[in-house]
C-alpha positions in Angstrom: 112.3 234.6 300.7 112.4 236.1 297.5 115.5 238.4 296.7 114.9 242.3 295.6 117.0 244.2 294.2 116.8 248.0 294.3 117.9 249.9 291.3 118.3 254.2 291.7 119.6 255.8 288.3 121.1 259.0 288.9 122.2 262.1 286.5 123.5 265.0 288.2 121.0 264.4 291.4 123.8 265.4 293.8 121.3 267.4 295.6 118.5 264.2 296.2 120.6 261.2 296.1 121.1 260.8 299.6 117.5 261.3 300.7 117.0 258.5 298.3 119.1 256.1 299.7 119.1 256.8 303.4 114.8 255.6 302.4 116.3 252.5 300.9 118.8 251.7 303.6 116.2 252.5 306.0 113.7 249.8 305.0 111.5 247.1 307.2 112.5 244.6 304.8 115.8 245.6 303.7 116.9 245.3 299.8 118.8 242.2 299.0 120.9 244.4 297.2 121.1 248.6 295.9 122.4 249.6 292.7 122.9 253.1 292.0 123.7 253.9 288.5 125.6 257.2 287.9 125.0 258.3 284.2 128.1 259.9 283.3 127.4 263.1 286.3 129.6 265.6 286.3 128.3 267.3 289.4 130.3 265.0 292.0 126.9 262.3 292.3 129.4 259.5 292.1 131.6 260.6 294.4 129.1 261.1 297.2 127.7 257.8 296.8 130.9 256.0 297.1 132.2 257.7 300.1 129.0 257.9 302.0 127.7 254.3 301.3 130.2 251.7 301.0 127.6 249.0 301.1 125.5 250.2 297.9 127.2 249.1 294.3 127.9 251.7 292.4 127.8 251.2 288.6 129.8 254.2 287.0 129.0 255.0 282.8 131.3 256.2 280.8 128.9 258.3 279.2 125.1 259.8 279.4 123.0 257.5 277.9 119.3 258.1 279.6 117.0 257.1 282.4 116.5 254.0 280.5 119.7 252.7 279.8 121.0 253.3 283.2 118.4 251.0 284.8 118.8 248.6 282.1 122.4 248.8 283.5 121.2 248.6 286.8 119.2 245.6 286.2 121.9 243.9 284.5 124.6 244.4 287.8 122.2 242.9 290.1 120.6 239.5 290.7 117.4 240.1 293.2 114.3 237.9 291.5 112.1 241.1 291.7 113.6 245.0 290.9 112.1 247.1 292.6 113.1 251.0 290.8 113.8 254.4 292.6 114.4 257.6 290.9 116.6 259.3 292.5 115.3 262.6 293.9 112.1 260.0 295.4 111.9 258.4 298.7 110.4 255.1 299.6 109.0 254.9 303.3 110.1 252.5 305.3 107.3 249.9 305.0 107.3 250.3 301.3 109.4 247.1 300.4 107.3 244.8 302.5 104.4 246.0 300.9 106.1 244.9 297.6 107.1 241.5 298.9 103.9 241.3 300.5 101.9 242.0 297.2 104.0 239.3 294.9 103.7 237.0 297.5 100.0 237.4 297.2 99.5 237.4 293.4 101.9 234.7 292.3 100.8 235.6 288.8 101.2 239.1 288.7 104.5 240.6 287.1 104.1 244.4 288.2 103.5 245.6 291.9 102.9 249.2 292.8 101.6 251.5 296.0 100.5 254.7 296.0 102.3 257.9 296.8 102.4 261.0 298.0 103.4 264.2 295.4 105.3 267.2 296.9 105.8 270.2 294.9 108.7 272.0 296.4 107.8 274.6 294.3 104.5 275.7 295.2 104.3 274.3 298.5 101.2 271.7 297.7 101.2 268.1 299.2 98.7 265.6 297.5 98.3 262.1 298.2 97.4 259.3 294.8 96.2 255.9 295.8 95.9 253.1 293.1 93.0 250.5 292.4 94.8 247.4 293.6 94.2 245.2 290.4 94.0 247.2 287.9 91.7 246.9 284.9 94.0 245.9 281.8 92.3 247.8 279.0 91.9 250.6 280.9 95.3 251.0 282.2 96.3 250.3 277.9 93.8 253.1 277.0 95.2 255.5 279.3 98.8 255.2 278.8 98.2 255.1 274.7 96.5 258.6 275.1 99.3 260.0 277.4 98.2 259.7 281.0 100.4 257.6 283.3 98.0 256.1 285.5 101.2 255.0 287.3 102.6 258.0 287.8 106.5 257.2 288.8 108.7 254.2 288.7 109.4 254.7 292.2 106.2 252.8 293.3 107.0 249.7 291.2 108.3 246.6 291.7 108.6 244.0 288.8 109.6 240.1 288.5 112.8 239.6 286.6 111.8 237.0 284.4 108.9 239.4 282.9 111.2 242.3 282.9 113.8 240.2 280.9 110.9 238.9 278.5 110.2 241.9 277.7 113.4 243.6 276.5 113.3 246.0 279.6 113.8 249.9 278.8 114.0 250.8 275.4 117.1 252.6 275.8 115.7 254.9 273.0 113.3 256.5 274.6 115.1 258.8 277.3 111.9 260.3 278.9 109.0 257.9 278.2 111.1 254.8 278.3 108.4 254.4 282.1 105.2 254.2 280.1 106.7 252.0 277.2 107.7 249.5 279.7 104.2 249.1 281.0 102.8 248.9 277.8 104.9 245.5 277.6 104.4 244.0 280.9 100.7 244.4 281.0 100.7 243.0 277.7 102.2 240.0 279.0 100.9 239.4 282.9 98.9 241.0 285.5 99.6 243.9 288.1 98.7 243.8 291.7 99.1 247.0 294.0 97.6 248.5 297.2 96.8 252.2 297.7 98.8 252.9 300.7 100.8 255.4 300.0 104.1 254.6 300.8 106.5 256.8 298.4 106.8 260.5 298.6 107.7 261.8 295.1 108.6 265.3 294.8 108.3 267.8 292.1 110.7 270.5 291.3 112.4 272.7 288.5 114.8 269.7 287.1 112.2 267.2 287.2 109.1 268.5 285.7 108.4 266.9 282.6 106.6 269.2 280.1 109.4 272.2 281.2 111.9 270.1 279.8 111.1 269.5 276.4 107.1 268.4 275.3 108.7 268.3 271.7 110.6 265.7 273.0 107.6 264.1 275.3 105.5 264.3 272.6 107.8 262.8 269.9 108.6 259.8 272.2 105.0 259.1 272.7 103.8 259.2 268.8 106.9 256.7 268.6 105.5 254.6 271.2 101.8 254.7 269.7 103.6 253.8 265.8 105.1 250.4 267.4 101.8 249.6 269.3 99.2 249.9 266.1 102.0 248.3 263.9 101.8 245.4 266.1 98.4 243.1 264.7 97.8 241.5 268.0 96.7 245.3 269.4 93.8 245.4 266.1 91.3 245.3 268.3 92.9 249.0 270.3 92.4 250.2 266.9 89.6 252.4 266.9 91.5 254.3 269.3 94.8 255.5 267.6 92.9 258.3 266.1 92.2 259.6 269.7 95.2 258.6 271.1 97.3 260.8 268.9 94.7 263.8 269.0 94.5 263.6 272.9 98.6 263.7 273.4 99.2 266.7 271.1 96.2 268.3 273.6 98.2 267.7 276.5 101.4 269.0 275.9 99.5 272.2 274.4 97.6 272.3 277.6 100.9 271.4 280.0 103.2 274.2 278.0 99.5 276.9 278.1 99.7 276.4 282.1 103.1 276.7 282.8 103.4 279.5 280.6 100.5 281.8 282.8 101.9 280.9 286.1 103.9 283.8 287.7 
């Protein structure tokens, strides 16, 4: 059988880590191997991890370097021939890894797996479920993601083959919020994705993780750098026509993100 390995990076996520990996530990088709990878916390995450679950290797940095970094340092401590990713205040349920399996197993081809998910706003108290299009439409997918939307919505449903991963340079440890969407910008560049719409992740929204409230100066910077090294590349001329829109329709929705969260009570 193919190995997996499942990578968790973790800042400060004290509060969610163990509902995180209790999901991963708690699979139908176990992880070959769990790396969590503390980035620099200073609220005890570490700690937790190591005296709680013995069996998960714990990769401890020195300092913060970002989301993308830490997997890339995740990646690099493990061996599984697909990585499947987990942030760390998500949960996987426990059929979700044999879905993965299941789904590479069936697309020998394809280089990026995902499911669907449920989203849980602790905040307001609203549950939603998002399914996926099991294949989806290259093109499309490039369209949406170079005008902002994330027609993957979270890491956490996606599984990737190591050799495609590695091809690609993995995270750009530059980009410490976006570093997701530039990654599939590569991969489906390079191979196919496969997926099913079961939902079989529950991610959940709250104060620390929502993204606009942290900094869309920051979001919005990080994706104008993203869109400057896709139209600089000649192999992407024919996306051309769309850099105009592209740019126009992410400076629309961080005005729009920062307009709602500003007139909620």
């Amino acid at each position: 059988m193919t190995t997996l390995a499942a990578i968790i990076p973790t800042h400060n996520g004290r509060a969610f880590i163990a509902r995180a990996l209790d999901s991963a530990l708690a699979q139908d088709a176990p992880a070959d191997e769990i790396v969590v990878v503390d980035d620099a916390s200073t609220d005890g995450t570490a700690d937790l991890v190591a005296e709680r679950y013995p069996t998960v290797r714990l990769v401890r940095l020195p300092r913060n370097v970002g989301s993308g970094a830490a997997r890339n340092a995740g990646v690099a401590a493990s061996t599984g021939e697909l990585i499947a990713f987990l942030d760390h205040d998500d949960a996987w349920h426990p059929g979700y890894l044999a879905a993965q399996r299941a789904l590479f197993a069936g697309a020998p081809k394809a280089i990026l797996g995902r499911t669907g998910l449920t989203v849980i706003d602790d905040r307001r108290g609203i549950q939603s479920t998002i399914g996926v299009t099991p294949v989806a439409d290259r093109d499309e997918t490039i369209r949406k993601l170079l005008c902002g939307q994330n027609p993957i919505v979270t890491l956490s449903v996606v599984a990737v083959r190591r050799p495609a991963f590695e091809q690609v340079g993995g995270f750009d440890p530059n980009l410490r919020v976006l570093n997701d969407r530039d990654l599939y910008l590569k991969l489906i560049r390079s191979g196919g994705f496969t997926g099913t719409a079961q939902a079989l992740v529950t991610k959940y929204m709250h104060g620390d993780n929502l993204l606009f409230e942290k900094g869309g100066a920051t979001w919005l910077a990080e994706h104008l750098a993203i869109l400057d090294h896709f139209f600089a590349d000649p192999a992407h001329d024919r996306f051309r026509p769309l850099e105009a829109e592209a740019r126009r329709q992410a400076q629309a929705r961080v005005e729009q993100a920062l307009k709602s969260q500003r007139a909620q009570p």
